[in-house]
C-alpha positions as CSV (number, residue, x, y, z in Angstrom):
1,X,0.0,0.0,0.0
2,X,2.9,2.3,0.6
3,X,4.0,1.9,-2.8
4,X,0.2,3.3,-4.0
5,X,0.8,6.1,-1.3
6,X,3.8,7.4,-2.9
7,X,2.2,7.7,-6.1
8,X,-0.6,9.6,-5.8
9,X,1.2,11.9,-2.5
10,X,-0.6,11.3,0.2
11,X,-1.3,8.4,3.2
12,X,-4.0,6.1,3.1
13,X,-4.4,3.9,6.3
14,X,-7.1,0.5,5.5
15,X,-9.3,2.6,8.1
16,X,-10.0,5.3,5.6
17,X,-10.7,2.8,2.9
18,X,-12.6,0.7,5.3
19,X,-14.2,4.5,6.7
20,X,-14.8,5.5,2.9
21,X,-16.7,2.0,1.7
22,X,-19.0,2.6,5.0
23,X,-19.9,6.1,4.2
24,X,-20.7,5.4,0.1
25,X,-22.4,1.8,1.1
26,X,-24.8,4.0,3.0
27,X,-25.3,6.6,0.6
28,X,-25.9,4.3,-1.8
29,X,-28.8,2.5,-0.3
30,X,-27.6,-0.1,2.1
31,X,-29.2,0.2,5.5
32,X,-27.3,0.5,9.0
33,X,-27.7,-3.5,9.7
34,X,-26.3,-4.6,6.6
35,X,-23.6,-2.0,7.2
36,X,-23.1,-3.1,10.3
37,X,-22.8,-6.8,8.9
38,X,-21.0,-6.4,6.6
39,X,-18.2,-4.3,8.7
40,X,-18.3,-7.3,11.1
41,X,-19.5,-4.7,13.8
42,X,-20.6,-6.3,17.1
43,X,-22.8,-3.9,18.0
44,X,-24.5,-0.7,16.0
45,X,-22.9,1.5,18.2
46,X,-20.1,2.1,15.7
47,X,-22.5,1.7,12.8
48,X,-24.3,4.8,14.2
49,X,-21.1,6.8,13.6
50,X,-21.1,6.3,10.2
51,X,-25.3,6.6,10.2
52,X,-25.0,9.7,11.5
53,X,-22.4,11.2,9.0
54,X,-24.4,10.1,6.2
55,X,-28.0,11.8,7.4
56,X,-25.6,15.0,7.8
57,X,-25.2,14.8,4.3
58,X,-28.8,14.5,3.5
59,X,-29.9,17.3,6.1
60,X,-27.0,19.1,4.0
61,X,-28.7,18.5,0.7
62,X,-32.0,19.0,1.4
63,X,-31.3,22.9,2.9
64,X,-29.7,23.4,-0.7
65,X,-31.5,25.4,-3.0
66,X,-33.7,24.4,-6.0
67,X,-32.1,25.1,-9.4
68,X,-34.7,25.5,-11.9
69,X,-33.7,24.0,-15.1
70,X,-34.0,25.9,-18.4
């Protein structure tokens, strides 16, 4: 992985890929117990981190204004 570090000038740790695959597998659909399965988490208490983040996002969005197309 270090090799692919260098390359592209910047560290990646497997938590941020593991962090990154959470966030988009919610934002994509999955629900918090399939995330939570398929992290391997024993309880949702971690899974609610990553919950949380993602309904930021969609408070985030939804405060955004309405472009009008045309």
């Amino acid at each position: 992985m270090e090799i692919y570090c260098k390359k592209i000038g910047t560290h990646i740790r497997p938590y941020d890929l593991r962090h990154v695959f959470a966030l988009e597998f919610l934002r994509n659909g999955a629900n918090a117990f399939a995330t939570q399965r398929t992290l391997g988490h024993a309880t949702m208490e971690m899974t609610q981190r990553y919950v949380a983040i993602v309904n930021s996002d969609l408070k985030r969005s939804t405060r955004r204004p309405v472009r009008s197309i045309g």
